[in-house]
C-alpha positions as CSV (number, residue, x, y, z in Angstrom):
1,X,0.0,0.0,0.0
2,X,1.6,3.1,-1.1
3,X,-1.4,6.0,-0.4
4,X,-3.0,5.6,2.8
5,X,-6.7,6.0,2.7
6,X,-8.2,8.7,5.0
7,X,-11.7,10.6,5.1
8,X,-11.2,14.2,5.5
9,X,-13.5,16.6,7.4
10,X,-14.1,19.1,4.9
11,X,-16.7,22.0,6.3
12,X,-15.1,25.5,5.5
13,X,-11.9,24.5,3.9
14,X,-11.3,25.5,0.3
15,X,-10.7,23.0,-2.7
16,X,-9.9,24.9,-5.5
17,X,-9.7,23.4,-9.5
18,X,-7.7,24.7,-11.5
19,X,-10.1,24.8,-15.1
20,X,-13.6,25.4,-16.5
21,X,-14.6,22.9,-18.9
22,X,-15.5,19.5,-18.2
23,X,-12.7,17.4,-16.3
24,X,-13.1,20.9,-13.9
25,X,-17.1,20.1,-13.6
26,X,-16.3,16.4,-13.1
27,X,-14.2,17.1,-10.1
28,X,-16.6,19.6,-9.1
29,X,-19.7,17.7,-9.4
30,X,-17.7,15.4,-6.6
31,X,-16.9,17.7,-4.4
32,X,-20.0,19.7,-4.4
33,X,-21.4,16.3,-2.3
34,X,-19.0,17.5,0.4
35,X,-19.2,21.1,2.8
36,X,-16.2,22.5,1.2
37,X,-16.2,25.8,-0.5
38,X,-15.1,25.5,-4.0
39,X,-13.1,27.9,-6.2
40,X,-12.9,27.5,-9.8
41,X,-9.3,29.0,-10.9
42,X,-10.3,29.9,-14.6
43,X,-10.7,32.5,-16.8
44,X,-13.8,31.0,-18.4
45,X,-16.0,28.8,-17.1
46,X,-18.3,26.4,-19.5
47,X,-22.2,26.2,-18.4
48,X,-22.4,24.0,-15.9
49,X,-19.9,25.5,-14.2
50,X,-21.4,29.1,-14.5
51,X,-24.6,27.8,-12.8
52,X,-23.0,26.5,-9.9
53,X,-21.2,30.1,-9.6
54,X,-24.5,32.0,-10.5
55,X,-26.7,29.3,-7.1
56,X,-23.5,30.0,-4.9
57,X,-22.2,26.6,-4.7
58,X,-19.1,28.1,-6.1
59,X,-17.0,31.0,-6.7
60,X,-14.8,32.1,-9.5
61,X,-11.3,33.2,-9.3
62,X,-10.3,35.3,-12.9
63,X,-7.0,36.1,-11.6
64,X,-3.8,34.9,-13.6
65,X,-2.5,31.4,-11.3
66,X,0.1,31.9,-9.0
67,X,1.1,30.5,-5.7
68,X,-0.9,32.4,-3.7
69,X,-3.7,31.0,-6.0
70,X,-3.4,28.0,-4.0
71,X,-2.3,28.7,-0.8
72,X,-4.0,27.6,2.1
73,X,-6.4,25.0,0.0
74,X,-6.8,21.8,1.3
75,X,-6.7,19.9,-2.0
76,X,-6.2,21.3,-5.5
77,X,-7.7,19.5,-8.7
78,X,-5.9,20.6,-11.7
79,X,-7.9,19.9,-14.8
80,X,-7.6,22.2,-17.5
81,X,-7.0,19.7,-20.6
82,X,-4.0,20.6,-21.3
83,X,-0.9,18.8,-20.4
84,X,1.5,21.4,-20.6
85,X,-0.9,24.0,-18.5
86,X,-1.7,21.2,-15.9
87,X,2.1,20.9,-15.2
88,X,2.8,24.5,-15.2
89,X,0.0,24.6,-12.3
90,X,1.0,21.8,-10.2
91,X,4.4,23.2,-10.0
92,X,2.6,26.4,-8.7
93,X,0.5,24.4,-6.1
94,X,2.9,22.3,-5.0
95,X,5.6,25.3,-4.0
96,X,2.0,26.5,-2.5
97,X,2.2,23.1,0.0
98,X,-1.1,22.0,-1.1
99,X,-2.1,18.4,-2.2
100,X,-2.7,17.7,-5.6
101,X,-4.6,15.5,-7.9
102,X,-3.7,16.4,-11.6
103,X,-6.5,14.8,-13.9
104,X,-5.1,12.2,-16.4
105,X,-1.3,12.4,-14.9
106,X,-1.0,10.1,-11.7
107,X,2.9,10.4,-12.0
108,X,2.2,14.4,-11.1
109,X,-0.7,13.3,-8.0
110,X,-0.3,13.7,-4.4
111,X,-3.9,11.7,-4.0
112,X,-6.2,9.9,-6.3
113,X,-9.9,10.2,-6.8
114,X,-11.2,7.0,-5.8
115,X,-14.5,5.6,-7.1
116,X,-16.8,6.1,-4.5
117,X,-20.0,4.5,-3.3
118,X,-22.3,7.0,-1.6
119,X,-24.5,6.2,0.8
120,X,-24.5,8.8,3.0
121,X,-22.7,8.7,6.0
122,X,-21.7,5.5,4.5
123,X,-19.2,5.9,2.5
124,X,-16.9,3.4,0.7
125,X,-14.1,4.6,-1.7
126,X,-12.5,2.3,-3.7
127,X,-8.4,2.9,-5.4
128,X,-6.2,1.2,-7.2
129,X,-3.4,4.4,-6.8
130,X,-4.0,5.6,-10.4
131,X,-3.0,2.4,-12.1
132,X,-6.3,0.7,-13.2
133,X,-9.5,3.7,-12.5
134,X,-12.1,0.8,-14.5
135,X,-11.0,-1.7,-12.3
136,X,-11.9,0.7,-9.8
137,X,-15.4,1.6,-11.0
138,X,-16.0,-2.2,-11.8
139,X,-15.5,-2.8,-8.3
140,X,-17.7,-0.1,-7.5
141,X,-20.6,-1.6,-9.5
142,X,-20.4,-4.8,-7.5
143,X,-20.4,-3.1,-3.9
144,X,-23.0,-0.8,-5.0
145,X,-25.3,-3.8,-5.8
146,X,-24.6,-5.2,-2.2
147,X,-25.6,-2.2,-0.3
148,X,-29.3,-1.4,-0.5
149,X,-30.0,2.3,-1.5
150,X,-31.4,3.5,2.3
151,X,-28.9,2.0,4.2
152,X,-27.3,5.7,5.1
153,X,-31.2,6.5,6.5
154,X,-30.5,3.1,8.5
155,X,-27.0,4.5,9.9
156,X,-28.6,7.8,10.8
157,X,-30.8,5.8,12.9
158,X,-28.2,4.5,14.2
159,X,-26.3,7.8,14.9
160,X,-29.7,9.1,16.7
161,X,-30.1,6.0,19.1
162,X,-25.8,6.1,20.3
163,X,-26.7,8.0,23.0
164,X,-30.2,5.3,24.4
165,X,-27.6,2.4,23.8
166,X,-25.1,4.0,25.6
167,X,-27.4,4.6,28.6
168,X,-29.8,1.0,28.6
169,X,-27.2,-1.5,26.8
170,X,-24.5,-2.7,29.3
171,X,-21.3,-2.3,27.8
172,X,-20.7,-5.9,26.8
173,X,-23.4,-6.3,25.4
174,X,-23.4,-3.0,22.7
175,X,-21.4,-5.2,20.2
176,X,-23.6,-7.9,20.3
177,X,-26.7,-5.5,19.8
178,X,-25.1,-3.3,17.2
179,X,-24.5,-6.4,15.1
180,X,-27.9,-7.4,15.5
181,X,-29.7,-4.4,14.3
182,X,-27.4,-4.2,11.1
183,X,-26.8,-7.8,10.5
184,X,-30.6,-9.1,11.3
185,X,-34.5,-8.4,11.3
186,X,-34.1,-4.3,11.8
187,X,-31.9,-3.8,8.8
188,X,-34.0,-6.6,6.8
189,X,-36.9,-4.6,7.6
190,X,-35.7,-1.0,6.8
191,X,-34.4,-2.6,3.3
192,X,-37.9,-3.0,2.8
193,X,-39.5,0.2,3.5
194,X,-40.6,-0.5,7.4
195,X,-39.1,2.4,9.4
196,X,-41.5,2.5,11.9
197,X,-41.0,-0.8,12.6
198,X,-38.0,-1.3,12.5
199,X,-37.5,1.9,14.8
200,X,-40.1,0.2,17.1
201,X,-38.2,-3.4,17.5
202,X,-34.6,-1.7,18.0
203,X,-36.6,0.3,20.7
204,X,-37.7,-2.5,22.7
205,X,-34.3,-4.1,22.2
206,X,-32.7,-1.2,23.9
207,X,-35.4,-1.1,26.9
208,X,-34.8,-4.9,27.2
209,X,-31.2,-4.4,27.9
210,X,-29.8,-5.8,24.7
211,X,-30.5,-7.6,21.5
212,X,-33.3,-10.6,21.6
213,X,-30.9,-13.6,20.5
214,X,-27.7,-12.0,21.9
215,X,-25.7,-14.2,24.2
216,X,-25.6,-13.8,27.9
217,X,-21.3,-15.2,27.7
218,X,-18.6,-15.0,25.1
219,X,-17.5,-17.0,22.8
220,X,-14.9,-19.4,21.2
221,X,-13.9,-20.4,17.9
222,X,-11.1,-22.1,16.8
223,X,-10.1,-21.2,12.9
224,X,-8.3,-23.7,10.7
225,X,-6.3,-21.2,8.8
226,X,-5.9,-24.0,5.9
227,X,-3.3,-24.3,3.8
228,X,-1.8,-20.8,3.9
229,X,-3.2,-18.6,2.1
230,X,-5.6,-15.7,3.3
231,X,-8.2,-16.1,-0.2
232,X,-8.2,-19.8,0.9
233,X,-10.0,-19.1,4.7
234,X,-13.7,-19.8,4.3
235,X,-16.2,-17.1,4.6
236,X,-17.6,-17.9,8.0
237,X,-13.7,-17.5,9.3
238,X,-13.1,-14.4,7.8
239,X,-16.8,-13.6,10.1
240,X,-15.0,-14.9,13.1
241,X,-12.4,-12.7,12.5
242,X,-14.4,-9.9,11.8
243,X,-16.2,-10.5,15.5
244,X,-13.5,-11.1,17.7
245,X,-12.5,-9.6,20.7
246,X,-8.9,-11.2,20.9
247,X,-7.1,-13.4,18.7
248,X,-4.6,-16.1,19.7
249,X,-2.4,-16.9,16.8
250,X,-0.6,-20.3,16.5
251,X,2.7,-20.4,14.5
252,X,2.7,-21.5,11.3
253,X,-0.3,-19.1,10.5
254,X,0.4,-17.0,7.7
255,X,0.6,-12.8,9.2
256,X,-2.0,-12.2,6.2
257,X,-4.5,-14.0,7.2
258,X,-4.9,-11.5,9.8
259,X,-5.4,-8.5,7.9
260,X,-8.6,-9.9,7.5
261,X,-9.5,-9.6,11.3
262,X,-10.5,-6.6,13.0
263,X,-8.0,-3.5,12.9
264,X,-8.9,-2.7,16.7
265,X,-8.7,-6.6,18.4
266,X,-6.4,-7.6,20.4
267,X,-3.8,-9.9,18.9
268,X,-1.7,-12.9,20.8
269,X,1.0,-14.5,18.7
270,X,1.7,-18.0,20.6
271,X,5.6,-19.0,20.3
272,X,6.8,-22.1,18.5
273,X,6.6,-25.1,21.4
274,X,10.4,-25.2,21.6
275,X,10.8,-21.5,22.2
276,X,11.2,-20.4,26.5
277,X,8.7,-17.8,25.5
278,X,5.8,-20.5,24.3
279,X,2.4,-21.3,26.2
280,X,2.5,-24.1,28.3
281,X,-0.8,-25.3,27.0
282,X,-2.6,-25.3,30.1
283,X,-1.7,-21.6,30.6
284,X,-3.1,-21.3,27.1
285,X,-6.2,-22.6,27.5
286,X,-6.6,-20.9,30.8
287,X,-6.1,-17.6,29.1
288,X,-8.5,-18.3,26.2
289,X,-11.3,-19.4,28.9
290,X,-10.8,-16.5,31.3
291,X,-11.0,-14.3,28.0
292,X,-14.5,-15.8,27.1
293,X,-15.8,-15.9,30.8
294,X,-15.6,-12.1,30.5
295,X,-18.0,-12.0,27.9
296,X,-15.7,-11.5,25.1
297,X,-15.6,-12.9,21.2
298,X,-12.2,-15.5,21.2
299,X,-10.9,-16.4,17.8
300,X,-8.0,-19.2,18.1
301,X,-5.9,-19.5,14.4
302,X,-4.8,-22.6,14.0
303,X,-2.8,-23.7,10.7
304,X,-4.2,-26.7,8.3
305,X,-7.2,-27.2,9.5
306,X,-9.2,-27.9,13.1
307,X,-11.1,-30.6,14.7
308,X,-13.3,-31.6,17.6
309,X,-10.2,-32.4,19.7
310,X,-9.0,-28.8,19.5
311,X,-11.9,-28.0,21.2
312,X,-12.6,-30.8,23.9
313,X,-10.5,-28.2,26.4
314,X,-13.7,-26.3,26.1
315,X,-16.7,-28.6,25.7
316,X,-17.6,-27.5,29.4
317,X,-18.1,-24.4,28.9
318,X,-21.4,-24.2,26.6
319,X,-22.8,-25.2,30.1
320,X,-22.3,-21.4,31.3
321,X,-23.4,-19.6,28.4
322,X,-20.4,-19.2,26.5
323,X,-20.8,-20.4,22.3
324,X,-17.9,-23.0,21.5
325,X,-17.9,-23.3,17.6
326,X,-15.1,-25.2,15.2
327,X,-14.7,-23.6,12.0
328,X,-12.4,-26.4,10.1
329,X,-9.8,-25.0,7.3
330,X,-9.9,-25.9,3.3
331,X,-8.6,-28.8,3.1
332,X,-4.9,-29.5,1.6
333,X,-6.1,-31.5,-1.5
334,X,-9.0,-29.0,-2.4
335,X,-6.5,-26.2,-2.2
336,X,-4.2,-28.2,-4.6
337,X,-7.0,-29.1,-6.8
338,X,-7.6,-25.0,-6.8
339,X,-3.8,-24.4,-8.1
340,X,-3.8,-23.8,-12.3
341,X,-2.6,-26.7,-14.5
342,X,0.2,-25.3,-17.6
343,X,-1.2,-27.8,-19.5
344,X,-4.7,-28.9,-18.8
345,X,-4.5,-31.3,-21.7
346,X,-2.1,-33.9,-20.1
347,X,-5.8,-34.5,-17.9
């Protein structure tokens, strides 16, 4: 990853593009979703643009560039259709500080415009740092047909009840309610059209102290990791992952898999068994239970794959409340079955 991605607060600060004919009004059109003010640095300006200056969305700077054309902006889009022009002005804009995206020139970009999907205050933005843009809005076509169109009136909702949560959900519990009401009957229901109802269930869910099928303890899985690699993980252990609370990770397990997880759980890396700094695994197993008894979502990565065994240490917890689960790994001969053959006709 060479650009880090970042959503910027943008109320009052000034974005100024450099042109007025359309690359300008593309960038503009973008921007215009955001509380920025917006100057256009251009002699002329085509139509569209001169509407948005005429309505106030915009205003128009005449003024031949210079640096102190861009100084103080907060980002600078630089798209007057010209190559030559556009080079001339990001020299100007750069000795100005600012951070610049130059339209059709990545090599000249501080930052890329990603392709976005809007939903707001959900907002996804997809890059590929200026080397494949249709890959980009290909990728935005498939998440845009996974999110339903009101889901940012669903997050507002969300926003508006924080505070109730806060004050009727006990604290280990919030997690287990949040992913609830946008992974269950609430969300299903808002998708359809149901508001009020909807509004009325999460209601009663946060007078009752919690979601309806939430569980009173935490939880254990234990992941087979597979063979290896992170695409090979199945799609309820990249859900574990997603979930957890605290993650032990045995050696062996690839350090990608776990840039699937959460960015925000904790992480245990267990020692290789002939190392002084290794888990006895008593201690280990201690650990894991005293982690769940406290409510919380345990993920143990394990390499190949898991079975019952793994988890007979913790058969005798399900009696208090707490969820043991096994999530086995792709198996070793599926994953080679998987690999590409050079010549497919030897078969």
């Amino acid at each position: 990853m060479k650009t880090f991605p970042m959503f910027l607060k943008m109320k009052n600060r000034r974005v100024v593009i450099a042109g007025g004919g359309e690359q300008a009004a593309q960038k503009a059109r973008l921007v215009l979703k955001t509380e920025a003010e917006i100057v256009f640095l251009a002699p002329e300006l085509d139509e569209e643009l001169t509407d948005m200056v005429a309505a106030g969305q915009a205003r128009q700077d005449r003024t031949a560039p210079s640096v102190e054309s861009f100084a103080g902006a907060a980002l600078v889009f630089i798209a007057t259709g010209c190559v030559g022009l556009d080079t001339a002005l990001q020299i100007l804009a750069k000795e100005a500080g600012a951070v610049v995206n130059v339209v059709d020139q990545p090599e000249l970009c501080d930052a890329y415009t990603p392709s976005i999907v809007d939903r707001d205050p959900v907002v996804v933005a997809i890059g590929t740092e200026g080397n494949a843009p249709v890959l980009g809005r290909m990728i935005k076509t498939q998440v845009e047909e996974m999110l339903e169109p009101r889901l940012g009136d669903f997050a507002r909702l969300a926003g508006r009840l924080r505070d109730s949560v806060a004050a009727h959900v006990p604290a280990e519990a919030r997690r287990g309610f949040w992913r609830w009401m946008f992974g269950a009957e609430p969300r299903q229901l808002h998708a359809r059209g149901s508001d009020h109802r909807a509004a009325r269930l999460l209601k009663s869910a946060i007078a009752a102290g919690g979601a309806p099928d939430a569980r009173d303890g935490g939880a254990i899985s234990l992941i087979g990791a597979g063979p290896g690699a992170a695409d090979l993980l199945t799609l309820r252990a990249v859900q574990r992952l997603q979930e957890a609370d605290v993650i032990f990770s045995a050696p062996g397990v690839d350090p990608a898999v776990l840039e699937l997880a959460r960015r925000d759980a904790e992480r245990v890396t267990e020692n290789t068994p002939a190392s002084a700094l290794a888990w006895p695994s008593v201690g280990l197993d201690s650990r894991i239970t005293a982690e769940a008894r406290r409510g919380r979502s345990v993920v143990r990565l394990l390499p190949g794959s898991v079975t019952r065994a793994e988890g007979a240490a913790f058969e005798a917890l399900s009696r208090e409340g707490i969820e043991i689960e096994i999530v086995p790994g792709v198996a070793d001969m599926e994953a080679k079955q998987s690999i590409p053959c050079k010549d497919r006709a030897a078969f």
